[in-house]
C-alpha positions in Angstrom: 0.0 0.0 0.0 2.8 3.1 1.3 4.7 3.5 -1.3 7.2 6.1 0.1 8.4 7.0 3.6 5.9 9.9 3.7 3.4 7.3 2.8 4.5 5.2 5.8 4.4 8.0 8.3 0.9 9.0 7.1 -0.3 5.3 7.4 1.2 4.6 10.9 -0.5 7.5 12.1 -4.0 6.8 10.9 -3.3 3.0 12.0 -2.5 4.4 15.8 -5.1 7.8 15.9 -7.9 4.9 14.9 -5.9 2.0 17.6 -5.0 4.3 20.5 -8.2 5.3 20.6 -10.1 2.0 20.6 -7.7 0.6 23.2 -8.3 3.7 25.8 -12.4 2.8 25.6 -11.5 -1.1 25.6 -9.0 -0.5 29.0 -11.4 2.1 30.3 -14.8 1.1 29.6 -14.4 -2.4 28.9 -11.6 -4.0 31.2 -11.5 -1.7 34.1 -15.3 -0.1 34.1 -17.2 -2.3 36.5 -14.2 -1.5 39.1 -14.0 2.3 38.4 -18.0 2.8 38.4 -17.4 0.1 42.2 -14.8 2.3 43.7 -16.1 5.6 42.8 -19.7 4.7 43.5 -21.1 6.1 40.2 -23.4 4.9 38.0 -21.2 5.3 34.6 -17.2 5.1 33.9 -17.2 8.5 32.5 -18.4 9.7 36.0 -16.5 8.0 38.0 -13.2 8.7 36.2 -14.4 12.8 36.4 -14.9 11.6 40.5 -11.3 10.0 40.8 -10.0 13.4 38.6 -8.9 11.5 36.1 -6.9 8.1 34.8 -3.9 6.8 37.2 -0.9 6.8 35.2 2.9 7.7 36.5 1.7 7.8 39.7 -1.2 10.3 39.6 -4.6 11.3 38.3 -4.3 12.7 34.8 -6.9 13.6 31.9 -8.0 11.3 29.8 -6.9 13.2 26.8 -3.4 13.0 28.4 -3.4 9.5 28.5 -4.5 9.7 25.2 -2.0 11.7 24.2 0.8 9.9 25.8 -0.5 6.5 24.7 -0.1 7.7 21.2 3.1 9.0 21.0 4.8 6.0 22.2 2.3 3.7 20.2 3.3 5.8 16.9 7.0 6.0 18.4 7.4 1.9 18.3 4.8 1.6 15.0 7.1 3.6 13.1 10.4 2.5 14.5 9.8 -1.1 15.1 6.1 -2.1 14.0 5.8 -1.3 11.0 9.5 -2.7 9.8 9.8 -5.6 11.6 6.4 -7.1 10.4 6.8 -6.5 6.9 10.0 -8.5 7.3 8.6 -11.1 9.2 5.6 -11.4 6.8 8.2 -11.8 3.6 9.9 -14.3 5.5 6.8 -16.3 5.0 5.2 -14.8 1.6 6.4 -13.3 -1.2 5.0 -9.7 -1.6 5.4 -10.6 -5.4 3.4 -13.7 -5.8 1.2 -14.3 -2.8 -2.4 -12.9 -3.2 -2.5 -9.3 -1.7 -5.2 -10.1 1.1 -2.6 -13.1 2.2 0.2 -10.6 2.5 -1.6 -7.6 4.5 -3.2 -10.6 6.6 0.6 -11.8 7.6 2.0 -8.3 7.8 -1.2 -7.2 9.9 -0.5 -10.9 12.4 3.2 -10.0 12.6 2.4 -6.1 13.6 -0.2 -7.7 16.7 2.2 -10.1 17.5 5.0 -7.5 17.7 2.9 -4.3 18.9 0.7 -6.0 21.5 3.1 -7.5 23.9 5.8 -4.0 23.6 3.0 -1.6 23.9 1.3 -3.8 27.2 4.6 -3.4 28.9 4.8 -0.2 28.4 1.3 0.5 30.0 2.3 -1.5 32.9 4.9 1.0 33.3 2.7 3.8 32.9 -0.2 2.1 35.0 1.7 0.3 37.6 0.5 1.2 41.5 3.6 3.0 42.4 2.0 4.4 45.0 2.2 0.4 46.6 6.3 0.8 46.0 7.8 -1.1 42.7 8.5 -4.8 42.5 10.0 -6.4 39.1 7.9 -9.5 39.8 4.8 -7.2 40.1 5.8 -5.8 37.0 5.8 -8.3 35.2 2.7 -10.3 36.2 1.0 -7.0 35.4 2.5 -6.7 32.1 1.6 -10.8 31.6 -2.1 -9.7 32.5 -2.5 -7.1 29.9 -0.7 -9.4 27.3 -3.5 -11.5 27.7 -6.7 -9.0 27.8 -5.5 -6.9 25.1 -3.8 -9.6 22.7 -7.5 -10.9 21.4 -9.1 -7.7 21.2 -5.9 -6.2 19.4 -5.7 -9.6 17.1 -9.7 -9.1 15.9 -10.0 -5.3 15.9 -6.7 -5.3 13.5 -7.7 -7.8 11.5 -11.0 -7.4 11.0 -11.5 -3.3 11.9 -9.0 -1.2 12.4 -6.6 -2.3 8.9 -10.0 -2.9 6.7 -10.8 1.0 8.2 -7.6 2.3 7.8 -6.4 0.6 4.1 -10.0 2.8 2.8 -9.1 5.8 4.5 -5.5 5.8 3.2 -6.9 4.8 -0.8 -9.3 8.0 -0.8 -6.3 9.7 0.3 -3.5 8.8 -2.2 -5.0 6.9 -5.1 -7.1 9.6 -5.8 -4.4 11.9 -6.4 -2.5 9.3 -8.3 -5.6 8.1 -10.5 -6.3 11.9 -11.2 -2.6 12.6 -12.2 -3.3 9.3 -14.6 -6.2 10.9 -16.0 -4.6 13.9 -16.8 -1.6 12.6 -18.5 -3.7 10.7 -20.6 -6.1 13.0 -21.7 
């Protein structure tokens, strides 16, 4: 699809505006929203997080559009840097870009980004998220980062394959092939 570095940039970002958003509902509203709306005795997530003053993350209460924000710098940070690389590699390791059928291809590239992006950006929110204010332990660490491994891994293997990429591949065609089919149109007429 990118056929350039700009291209590249410009596809990482609509892959992680579109992803980082989904996952803050899916950890907020999904995973954690029975316990938020418990603690804060509210009767929606939305009003219990505005009741707590926010998100927990470093250590403190912040807004959600900072966790936002922060979520999707380092998500475009190791999409750029490592996702997006790596998984193209790993796919051609497998299939040839030049032979196998298209869908084949984004479906391995697509497997290989979840299967690199998922665990890397869950151990960075157990950084971010970890109860700090209960001291720091490796072990607790780690158990945490295990745990979101395994909540987020499905939700970020069927949202990418069958969502977010679909979603994304569209939005990136009526942004580029347009200007490239209407360049081709006006050479040849």
């Amino acid at each position: 699809m990118p056929r350039n570095q700009f291209e590249r940039m410009i596809f990482a970002l609509l892959t992680v505006v579109i992803t980082v958003h989904g996952y803050v509902f899916y950890s907020l509203y999904v995973v954690n929203g029975d316990l938020l709306i418990a603690l804060n005795g509210t009767t929606g997530v939305l009003a219990a997080i505005a009741k707590q003053g926010g998100v927990y993350m470093f250590g403190r209460y912040l807004p959600v559009w900072a966790v936002v924000l922060t979520e999707f710098c380092l998500a475009y940070g190791l999409e750029v840097t490592m996702g997006s690389p790596c998984s193209f590699r790993l796919a051609c390791r497998v299939f040839d870009p030049r032979t196998s059928h298209p869908m084949i291809f984004e479906s391995a590239v697509i497997c290989a980004t979840v299967g690199l992006m998922c665990p890397a950006m869950s151990f960075l929110a157990a950084l971010l998220y970890y109860p700090y204010y209960a001291g720091f332990h490796a072990v607790t660490l780690l158990a945490n980062w295990l745990k979101l491994v395994c909540l987020n891994f499905p939700f970020a293997f069927f949202s990418q394959l069958f969502f977010i990429q679909p979603l994304v591949r569209t939005l990136f065609k009526a942004l580029f092939r347009r200007n490239g089919e209407a360049q081709g149109e006006k050479e040849t007429a």
